[in-house]
N, C-alpha and C positions, 0 to 999 in steps of 0.2 A: 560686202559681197555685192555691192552694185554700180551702176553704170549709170544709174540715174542723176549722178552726180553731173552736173557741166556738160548736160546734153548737146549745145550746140556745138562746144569742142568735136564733140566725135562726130558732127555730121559735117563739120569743116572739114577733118583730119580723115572722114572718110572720104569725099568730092576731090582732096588734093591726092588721095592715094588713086584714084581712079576707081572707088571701091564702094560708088553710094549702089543701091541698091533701090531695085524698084518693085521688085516679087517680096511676098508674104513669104514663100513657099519654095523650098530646095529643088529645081527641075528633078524630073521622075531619075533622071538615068545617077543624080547625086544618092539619091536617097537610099539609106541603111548601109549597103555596101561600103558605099564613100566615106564613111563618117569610120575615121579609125577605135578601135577599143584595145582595153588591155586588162589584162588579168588578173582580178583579185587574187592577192598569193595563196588567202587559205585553202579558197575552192576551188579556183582555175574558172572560174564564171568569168563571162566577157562583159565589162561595162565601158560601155560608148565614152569616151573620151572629153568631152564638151555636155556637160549639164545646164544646170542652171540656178542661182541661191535668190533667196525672196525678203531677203530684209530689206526694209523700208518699202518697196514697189510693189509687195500685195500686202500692207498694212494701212487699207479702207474699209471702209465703209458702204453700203446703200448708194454707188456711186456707179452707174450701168455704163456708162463711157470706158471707165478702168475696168470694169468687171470685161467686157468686150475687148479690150486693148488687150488684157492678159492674157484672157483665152485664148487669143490667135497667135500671143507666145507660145505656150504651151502646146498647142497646134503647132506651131510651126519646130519647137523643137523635138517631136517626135517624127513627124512627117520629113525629118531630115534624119532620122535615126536615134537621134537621140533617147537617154532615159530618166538620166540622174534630176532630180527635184528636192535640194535643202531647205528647209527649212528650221524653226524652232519655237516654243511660246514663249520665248523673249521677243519673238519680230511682231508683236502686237497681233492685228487678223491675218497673220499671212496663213497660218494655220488651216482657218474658219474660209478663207479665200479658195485656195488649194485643194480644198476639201470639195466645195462645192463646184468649182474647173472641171474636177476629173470625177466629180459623178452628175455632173450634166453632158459631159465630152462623152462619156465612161470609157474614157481611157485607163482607170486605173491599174488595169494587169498588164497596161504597155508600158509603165513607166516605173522607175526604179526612187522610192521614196524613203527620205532620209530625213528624220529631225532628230533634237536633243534633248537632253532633261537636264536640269541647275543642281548642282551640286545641292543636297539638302539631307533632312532623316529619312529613314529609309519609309514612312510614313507620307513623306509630304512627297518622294521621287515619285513614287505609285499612284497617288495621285492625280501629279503635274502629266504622266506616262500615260494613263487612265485619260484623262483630260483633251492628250494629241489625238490619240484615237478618235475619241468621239469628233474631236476642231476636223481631224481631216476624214470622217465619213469611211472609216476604214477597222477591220478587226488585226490587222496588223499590218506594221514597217519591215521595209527590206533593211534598214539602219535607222540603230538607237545610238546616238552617241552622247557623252558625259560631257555638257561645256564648260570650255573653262574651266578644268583641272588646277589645284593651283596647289594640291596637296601631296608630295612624293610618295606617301605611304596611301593612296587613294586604291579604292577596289573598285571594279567593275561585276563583282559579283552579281549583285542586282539586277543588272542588265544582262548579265549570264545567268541567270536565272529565269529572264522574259525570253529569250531564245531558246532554252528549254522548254519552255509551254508555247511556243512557237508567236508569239505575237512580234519579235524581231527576227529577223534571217541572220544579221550581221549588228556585234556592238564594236564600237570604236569609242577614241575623245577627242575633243577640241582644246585649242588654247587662240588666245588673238594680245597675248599679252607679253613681254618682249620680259616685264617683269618676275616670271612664270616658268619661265622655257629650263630652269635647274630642274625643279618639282614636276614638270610636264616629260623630260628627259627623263629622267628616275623612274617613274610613273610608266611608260613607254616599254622600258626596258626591264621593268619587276611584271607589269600584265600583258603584252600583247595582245591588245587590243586587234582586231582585224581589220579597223581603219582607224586613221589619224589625220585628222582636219584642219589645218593651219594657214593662216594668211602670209601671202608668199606672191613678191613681184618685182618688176623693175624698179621700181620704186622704192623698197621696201624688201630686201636681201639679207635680215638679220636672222633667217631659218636655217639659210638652205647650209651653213655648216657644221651642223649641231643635230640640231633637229629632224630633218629632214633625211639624214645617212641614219640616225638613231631608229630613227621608224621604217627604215628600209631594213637595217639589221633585224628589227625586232617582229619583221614578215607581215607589216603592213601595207593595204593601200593607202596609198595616200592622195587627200582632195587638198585643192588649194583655193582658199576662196580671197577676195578681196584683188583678182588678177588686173584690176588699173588701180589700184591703190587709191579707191575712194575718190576718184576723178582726178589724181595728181598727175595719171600721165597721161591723159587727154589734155590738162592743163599744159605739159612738155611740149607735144607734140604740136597742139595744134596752131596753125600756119605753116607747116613744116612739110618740105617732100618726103615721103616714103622714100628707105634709100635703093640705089637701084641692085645692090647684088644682095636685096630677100627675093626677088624673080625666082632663086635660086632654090628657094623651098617654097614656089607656089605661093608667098604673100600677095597679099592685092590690097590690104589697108594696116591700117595702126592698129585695128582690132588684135587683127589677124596676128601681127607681127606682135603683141605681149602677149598672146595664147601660145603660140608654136614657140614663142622661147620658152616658157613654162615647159610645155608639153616637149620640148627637146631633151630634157632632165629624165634621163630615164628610171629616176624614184617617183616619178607623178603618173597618177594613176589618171585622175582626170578633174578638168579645170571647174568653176562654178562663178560665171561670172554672171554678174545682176543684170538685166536689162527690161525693160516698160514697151519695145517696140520689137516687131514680130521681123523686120529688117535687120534690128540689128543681130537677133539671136539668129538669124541666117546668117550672117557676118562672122559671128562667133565661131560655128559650129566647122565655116570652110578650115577656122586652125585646123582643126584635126582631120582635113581629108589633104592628099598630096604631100608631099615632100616636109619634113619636118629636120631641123636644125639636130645636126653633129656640135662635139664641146668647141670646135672649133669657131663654127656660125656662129653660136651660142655668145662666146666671148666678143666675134665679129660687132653682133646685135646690141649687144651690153656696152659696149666701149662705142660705138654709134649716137647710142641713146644718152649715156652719159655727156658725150659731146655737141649735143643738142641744146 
């Protein structure tokens, strides 16, 4: 879920696109408006479109330079509208990071927060659940999801049981494993879950015909994380012109142009791409305001990129 990968790529890939950025911060008239959202299907609750996932990029330490860097992420991705914030206790202190962002920001009832719990006894899940709360300085999550499903006959009971006593809003599950996706399908379509979390991109299209209709049948939103594929497609991209008929739905960089192809899918709820700089989640966040890609564009973009 992150973008820290092969940083200079995207600050190439954003300069060639005409798309570097010089503001922290969404001008007034972008803000909240601008930023599209879309409908959780259980509730009809609106979530902003462009989040944000913290594996690897808030797993530090006593390090006040990153701790600053972060914050005016996070700053800057509400201040654009934004809300979504992934996380899990497998990303090391992103937790323990996150936690302390948003009760020294205290942003916390502005932003919509989301970690996981590891497959385990119902003993150690409680726990590890027990454990997020306290890492992120919170008495409950807006999302509990199960990562890493890898078992068809899996329950979420558990987690429907913590949304009962109100410490999550919403349970959902995860997968990121390509070996998984029969047991994760199965799984999907015996619990519907209320969200469904998958790595999903240009890069990297082994979901979206299985998977990804399976959890739209089964009345999930669905998050997509890993949207450059681990820096593969900044590695594509970069030297490379932007082409010129994405004009067409409002692109301005490479960021841009693997969000709003995601986000043109109209089973994706919203994207969660990693980022370490408060520019680029400004970058991020333009996917979802303006003009967004038909199956047409969509195919346009893909066959583009491939021939790249």
């Amino acid at each position: 879920m992150t973008s820290i990968v092969n940083m200079p790529s995207r600050r190439e890939a954003l300069a060639l696109a005409g798309g570097a950025l010089v503001a922290a911060q969404v001008p007034a008239s972008a803000q909240g408006a601008g930023l599209l959202a879309r409908k959780i299907p259980s509730s009809g609750e609106a979530l902003p479109c462009v989040g944000i996932g913290s594996a690897i990029i808030f797993d530090f330490e006593n390090d006040a330079a990153k701790t600053t860097e972060r914050t005016d992420v996070i700053k800057a991705l509400v201040a654009g509208g934004g809300k979504l914030i992934d996380t899990a206790p497998s990303y090391g202190f992103a937790e323990d990071r996150i936690g302390d962002i948003l009760t020294s920001t205290g942003l916390r009832q502005q932003v919509f927060l989301a970690t996981k719990v590891r497959v385990a006894d119902r003993a150690a899940s409680i726990a590890e659940m027990q454990a997020s709360l306290r890492k992120l300085k919170t008495d409950k999550v807006d999302l509990m999801q199960l990562h890493n499903v890898r078992d068809p006959g899996q329950s979420l009971d558990l987690l429907r049981e913590w949304k009962a006593q109100g410490l999550c809003r919403y349970v959902g599950l995860t997968s990121s494993f390509d070996r998984d996706y029969d047991a994760v399908e199965a799984c999907l379509r015996k619990e519907k879950p209320e969200f469904f979390q998958i790595d999903y991109s240009l890069v990297d299209r082994n979901s979206e015909d299985r998977l990804i209709p399976a959890a739209a049948e089964s009345g999930c939103a669905v998050l997509t994380n890993l949207p450059f594929g681990r820096g593969k497609f900044f590695q594509k991209v970069s030297g490379k012109p932007l082409p010129e008929f994405v004009k067409d739905i409002d692109c301005t960089s490479w960021a841009q142009f693997a969000l709003k192809w995601l986000l043109g899918h109209p089973a994706i709820t919203a994207v969660i791409p990693g980022t370490d700089k408060a520019p680029y989640m400004v970058d991020n966040m333009k996917a979802g305001m303006g003009r967004l890609p038909d199956a047409a564009m969509r195919k346009k973009m893909a066959d583009a990129f491939d021939a790249l």
